[in-house]
C-alpha positions, 0 to 999 in steps of 0.5 A, spaced: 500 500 500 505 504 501 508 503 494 501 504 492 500 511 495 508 513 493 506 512 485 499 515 486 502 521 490 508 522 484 503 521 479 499 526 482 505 531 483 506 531 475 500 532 474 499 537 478 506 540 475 503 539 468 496 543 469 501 549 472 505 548 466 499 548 461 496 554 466 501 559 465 501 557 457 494 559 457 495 565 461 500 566 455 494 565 450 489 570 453 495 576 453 490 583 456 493 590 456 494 592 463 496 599 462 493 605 458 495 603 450 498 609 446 497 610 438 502 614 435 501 617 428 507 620 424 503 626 422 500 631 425 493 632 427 487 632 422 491 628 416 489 620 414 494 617 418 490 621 425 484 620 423 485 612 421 488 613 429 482 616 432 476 612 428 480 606 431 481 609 438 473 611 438 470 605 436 475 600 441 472 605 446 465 604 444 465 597 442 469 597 449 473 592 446 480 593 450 479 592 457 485 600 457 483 607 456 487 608 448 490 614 447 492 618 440 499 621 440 501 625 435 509 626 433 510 628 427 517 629 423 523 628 421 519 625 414 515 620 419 520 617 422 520 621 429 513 616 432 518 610 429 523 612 433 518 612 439 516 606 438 523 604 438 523 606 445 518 601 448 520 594 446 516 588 447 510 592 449 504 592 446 502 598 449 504 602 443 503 603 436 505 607 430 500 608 424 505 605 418 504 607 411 508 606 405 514 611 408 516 606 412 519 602 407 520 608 402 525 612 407 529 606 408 530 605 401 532 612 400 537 612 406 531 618 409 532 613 415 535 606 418 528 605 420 527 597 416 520 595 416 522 588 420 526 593 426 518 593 428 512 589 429 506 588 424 500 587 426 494 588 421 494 592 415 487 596 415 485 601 408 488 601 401 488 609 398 489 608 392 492 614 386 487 616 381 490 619 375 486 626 374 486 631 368 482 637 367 474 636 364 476 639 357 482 634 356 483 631 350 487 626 354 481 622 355 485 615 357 491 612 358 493 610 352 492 618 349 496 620 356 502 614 354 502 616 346 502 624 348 509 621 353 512 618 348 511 623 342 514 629 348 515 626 355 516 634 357 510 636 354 504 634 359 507 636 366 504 632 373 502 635 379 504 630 385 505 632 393 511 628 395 518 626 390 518 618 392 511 618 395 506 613 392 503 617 388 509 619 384 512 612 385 505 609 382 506 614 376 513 612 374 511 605 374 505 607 370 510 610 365 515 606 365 511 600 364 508 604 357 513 605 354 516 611 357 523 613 360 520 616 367 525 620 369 524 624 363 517 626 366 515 634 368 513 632 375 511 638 379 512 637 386 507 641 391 505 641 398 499 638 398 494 633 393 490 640 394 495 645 391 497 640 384 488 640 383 488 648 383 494 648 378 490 642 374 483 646 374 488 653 373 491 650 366 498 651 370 499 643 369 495 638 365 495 632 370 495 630 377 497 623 380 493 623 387 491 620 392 482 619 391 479 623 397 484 629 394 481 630 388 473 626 389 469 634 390 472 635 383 470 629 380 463 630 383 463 638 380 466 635 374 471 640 374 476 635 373 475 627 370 479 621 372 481 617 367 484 611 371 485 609 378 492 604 380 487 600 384 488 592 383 479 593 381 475 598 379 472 603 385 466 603 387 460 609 387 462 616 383 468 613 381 466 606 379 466 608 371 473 609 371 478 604 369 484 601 372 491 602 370 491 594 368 485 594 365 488 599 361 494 595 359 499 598 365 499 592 369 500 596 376 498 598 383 501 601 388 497 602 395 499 607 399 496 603 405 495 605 412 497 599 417 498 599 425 505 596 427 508 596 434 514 595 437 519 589 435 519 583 440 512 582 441 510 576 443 504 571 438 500 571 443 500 579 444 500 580 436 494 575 436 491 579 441 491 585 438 488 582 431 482 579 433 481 587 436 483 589 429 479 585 426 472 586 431 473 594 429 474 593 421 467 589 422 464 595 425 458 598 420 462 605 423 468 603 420 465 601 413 461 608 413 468 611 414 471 607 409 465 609 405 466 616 406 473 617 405 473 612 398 478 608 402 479 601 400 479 595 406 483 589 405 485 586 412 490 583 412 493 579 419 501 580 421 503 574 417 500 576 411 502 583 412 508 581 413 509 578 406 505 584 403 511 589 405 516 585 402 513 584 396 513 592 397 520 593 400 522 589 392 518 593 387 519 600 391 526 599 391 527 597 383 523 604 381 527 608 386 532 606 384 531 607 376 529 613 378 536 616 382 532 617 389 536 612 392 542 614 396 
């Protein structure tokens, strides 16, 4: 009997061992923040990158979603590389985050920063934005075949507005025009401040196109002081801009996103990464995050840490091959 109760107390002692161990491995699996979550946006106040930020902060709070409060930092400059090197402050917690974009794979390419994609974590792609190619309503450009033959008869005789040398706009242009026949460093780009500022310029006949982002140039269609002649998106849009064709079905096989994503610090654990997905993925499935979508003509593809992961490497290779043909990499 003793040699009974010996064996049943050390099979009740393993078993004992083994339930603690599968314990902590559970707790491990159901990760919760335990502190405020900051979400931090590379621009300033009132942009895309913040208003992405506050549409997630307001309906995780509403929904109730995080059992923290959530907050939205803004710390802009340095081409949006500051809120990444803040990010950088904190490794493993997933309590910050940072609103990523394409910069992030765009500065590194062009030596801006040493920031790579992998130095952080990913963990949801959330909108594709999309560049739509605008010329003022009496254009006799009225496709991209007409915009192609123009640049190849006299690449310098349609100038091209675009708000960011390097951005994905320009990028999306250059790859446009390379893919059509046409040497894209001998384009005539005009850089301005803002989408806003190159749209004057078309509407005042200062320059005959504009490669911008669809929010930028959507009153203008709808007045139809301006007309989309083609969108860089993999599918055609839907609502005012259903009738505009892409650049593939076009003949030009690109598309270029200038997405917006949440990224966090790197060390994250999977159990952090999955929890802040399943969070994600809650708010994207909101009817509000959809009329927003709706609202600003922004494209919701989600995509999950691993997916999205693969996407910036895909993104990394082709940016760097059209940076480079276009002497923007130092």
């Amino acid at each position: 009997m003793k040699e009974i109760s010996g064996l049943t107390c050390w099979v009740l002692a393993l078993a004992g061992a083994l339930v603690f161990s599968a314990g902590t491995a559970w707790g491990q699996a159901e990760w919760r923040p335990d502190k405020p979550v900051e979400i931090v946006t590379p621009s300033a106040a009132g942009g895309s990158n913040d208003r992405v930020a506050r549409m997630i902060q307001k309906i995780v709070q509403e929904e109730k979603l995080v059992p923290v409060p959530v907050s939205v930092i803004n710390k802009p400059g340095g081409n949006q590389t500051l809120s990444r090197a803040y990010l950088q402050q904190h490794p493993g917690d997933a309590h910050y985050f940072d609103i990523g974009n394409p910069t992030l794979i765009s500065n590194h390419i062009r030596g801006i920063t040493p920031q790579h994609f992998s130095d952080f974590t990913a963990i949801a792609l959330l909108i594709n934005e999309y560049t739509v190619f605008t010329v003022r309503s009496d254009s006799p450009v009225r496709n991209v075949k007409d915009l192609i033959a123009r640049l190849k008869a006299d690449p310098e005789s349609v100038s091209i507005g675009v708000s960011n040398l390097g951005g994905t706009n320009h990028l999306t242009l250059s790859m446009a025009a390379k893919a059509g026949g046409v040497d894209p460093r001998k384009l005539k780009v005009v850089v301005f401040k803002t989408n806003a500022e190159s749209t004057t310029a078309l509407m005042g006949a200062h320059i005959q196109l504009v490669a911008s982002s669809v929010p930028s140039v959507i009153g203008q269609v709808k007045a139809g002081t301006v007309r989309a002649i083609a969108i860089g998106d993999t599918e055609r849009m839907s609502g005012v801009l259903a009738a505009v064709p892409t650049l593939r079905e076009q003949g030009i096989d690109v598309s270029l996103s200038n997405w917006r994503a949440v990224i966090g610090p790197k060390g994250l654990t999977p159990a952090q990464v999955g929890y802040w997905e399943n969070v994600l993925a809650r708010v994207v499935a909101t009817d509000e995050w959809k009329n927003e979508l709706e609202a600003q003509n922004w494209d919701g593809r989600f995509l999950r840490s691993k997916e999205f992961t693969q996407y910036m490497e895909k993104e990394y290779a082709a940016t760097k091959i059209i940076l480079n043909e276009l002497g923007l990499v130092k």
